[in-house]
N, C-alpha and C positions, 0 to 999 in steps of 0.2 A: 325288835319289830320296827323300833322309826327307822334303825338304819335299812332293811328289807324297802320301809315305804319312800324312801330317799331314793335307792337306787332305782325302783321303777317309774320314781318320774324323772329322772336322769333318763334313761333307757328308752330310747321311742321307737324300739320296736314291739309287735305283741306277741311275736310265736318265730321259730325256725322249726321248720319241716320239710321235706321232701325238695333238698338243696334251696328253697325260698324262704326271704326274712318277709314274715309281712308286720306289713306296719302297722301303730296304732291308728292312725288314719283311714286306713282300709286298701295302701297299696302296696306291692309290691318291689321288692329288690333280688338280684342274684349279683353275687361276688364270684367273679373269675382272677384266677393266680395266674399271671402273665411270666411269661420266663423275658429275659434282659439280652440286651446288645451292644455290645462295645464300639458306642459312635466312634469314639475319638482313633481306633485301629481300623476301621475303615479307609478306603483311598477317599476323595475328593469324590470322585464319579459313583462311587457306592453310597455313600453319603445322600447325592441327591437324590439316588433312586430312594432311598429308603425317606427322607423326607418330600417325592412327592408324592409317593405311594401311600403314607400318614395322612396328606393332606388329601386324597383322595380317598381315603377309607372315612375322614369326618362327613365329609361333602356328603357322602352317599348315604349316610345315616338321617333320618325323618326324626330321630327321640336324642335327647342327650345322654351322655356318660359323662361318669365321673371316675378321674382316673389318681388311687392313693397310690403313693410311696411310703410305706413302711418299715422303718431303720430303727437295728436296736441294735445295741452291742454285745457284738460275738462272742458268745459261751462255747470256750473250747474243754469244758472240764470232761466233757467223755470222749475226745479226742485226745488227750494227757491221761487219762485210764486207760487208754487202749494200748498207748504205748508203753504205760510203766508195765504193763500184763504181758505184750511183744517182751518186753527188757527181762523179766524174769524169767522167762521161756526161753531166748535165747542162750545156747550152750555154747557157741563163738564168742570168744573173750571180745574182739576187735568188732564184730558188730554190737554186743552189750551195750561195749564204751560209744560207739557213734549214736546208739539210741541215746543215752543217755544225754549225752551232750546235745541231741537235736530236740530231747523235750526242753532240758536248761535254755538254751535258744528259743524256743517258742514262749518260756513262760517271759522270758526279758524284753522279745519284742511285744507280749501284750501289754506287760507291766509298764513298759516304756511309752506306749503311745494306744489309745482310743480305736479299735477298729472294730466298725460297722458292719451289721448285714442289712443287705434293701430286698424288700421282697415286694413286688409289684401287685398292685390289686386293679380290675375296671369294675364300677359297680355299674349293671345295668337296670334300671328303671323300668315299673309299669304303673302308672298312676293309675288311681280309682277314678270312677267317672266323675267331671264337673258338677253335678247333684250328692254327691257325697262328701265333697270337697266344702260346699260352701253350706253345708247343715255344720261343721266344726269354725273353727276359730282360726286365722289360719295365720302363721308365723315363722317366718325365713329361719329355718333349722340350716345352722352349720355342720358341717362336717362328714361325717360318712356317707351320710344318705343325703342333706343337702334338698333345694326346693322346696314349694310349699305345701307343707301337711296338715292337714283335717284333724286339730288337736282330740275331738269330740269323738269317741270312741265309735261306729257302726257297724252294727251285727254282718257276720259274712259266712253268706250259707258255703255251706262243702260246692255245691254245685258254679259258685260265682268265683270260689277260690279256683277248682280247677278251667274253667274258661279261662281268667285270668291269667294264672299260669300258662299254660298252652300258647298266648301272645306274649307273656314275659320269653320262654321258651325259645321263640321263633326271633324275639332280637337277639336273646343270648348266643345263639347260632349265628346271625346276621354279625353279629361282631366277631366272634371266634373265628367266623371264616375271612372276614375281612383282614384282621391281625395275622389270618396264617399266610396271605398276601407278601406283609411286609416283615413276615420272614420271623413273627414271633408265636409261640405257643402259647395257648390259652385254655384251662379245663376249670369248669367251676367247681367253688368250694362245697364240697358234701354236711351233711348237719354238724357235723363231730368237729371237723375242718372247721367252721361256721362259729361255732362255741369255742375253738380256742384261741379261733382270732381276736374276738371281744375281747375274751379270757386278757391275753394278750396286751389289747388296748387299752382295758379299761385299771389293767397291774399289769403295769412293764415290772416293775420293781420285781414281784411276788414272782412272775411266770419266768424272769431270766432267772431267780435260784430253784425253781423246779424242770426248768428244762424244756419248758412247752416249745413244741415244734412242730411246723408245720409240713409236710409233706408228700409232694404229689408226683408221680413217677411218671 
């Protein structure tokens, strides 16, 4: 039980539903999955287009974002299953032996050196009204969520949650169309998605020996 009441005051959020984390302050977040871009393979002239294009998609935004990078180290152990399962299936002596030697090869390059996966997140924002805000206490929260939250917990009827949404909604579209501009994909996280990215966050250790993953097609 103390460690239950440990982690929900760690925890500042009060609920995941219907793709929204709302907070214990009474506002709202949505976590969109970004897909990546390889600046550095770019020519010179692609490059700019895509950095003024960025700087033209902040510009045009009226609320802030927050943009995570999230790097953990690559668990290929169901990728090394797949292949010992290929290897036993295969009835070609000469392909056997190449599977063979290309998992030997992949377990000595992980063994030999650290390799990361980054998976991109933007969190978008809808703060509660200024009268909600200054009934709590209110205290620059780092990190995921970020800004200042309304420590002091206020009731939120279904009806205020769904208006709220509905303008959470219409920036999360504001950005996803904006990003799809400069040529990246953006689909927000679903509740399930939602729970294992915490999951995730809050036990890297625990979720890279069970496999948690996250994906969106």
């Amino acid at each position: 039980m103390a460690q239950e009441l440990s982690t929900q005051r760690v925890i500042e959020f009060d609920s995941i539903k219907e793709g929204v984390i709302a907070l214990k302050g009474g506002s709202l977040r949505q976590i969109l999955m970004v897909s990546g871009v390889n600046f550095d393979l770019k020519s010179e002239d692609e490059q700019n287009v895509i950095l003024y294009s960025f700087q033209s998609f902040l510009n045009a935004l009226d609320f802030p974002i927050q943009i995570l990078i999230h790097s953990r180290k690559l668990n290929i152990d169901a990728y090394l299953e797949m292949l010992s399962g290929r290897e036993k299936q295969e009835s070609n002596e000469l392909l056997k032996n190449q599977i063979a030697e290309y998992q030997q090869f992949i377990k000595t390059l992980v063994e030999g050196s650290t390799i990361m996966s980054k998976t991109f997140f933007v969190v978008v924002p809808y703060e509660a009204s200024p009268i909600s805000l200054e009934k709590g206490v209110k205290s620059n929260i780092k990190g995921l969520f970020g800004g200042l939250l309304g420590k002091k917990e206020t009731p939120q009827t279904q009806e205020n949650f769904e208006a709220m949404k509905q303008q959470l909604f219409q920036r999360t579209d504001q950005v996803i169309n904006g990003l799809r501009g400069i040529g990246l994909r953006a689909i927000p996280l679903e509740d399930q998605e939602l729970i294992e990215l915490f999951y995730n966050l809050y036990n890297p250790e625990k979720a890279e020996k069970e496999k948690l993953t996250l994906n969106k097609e």
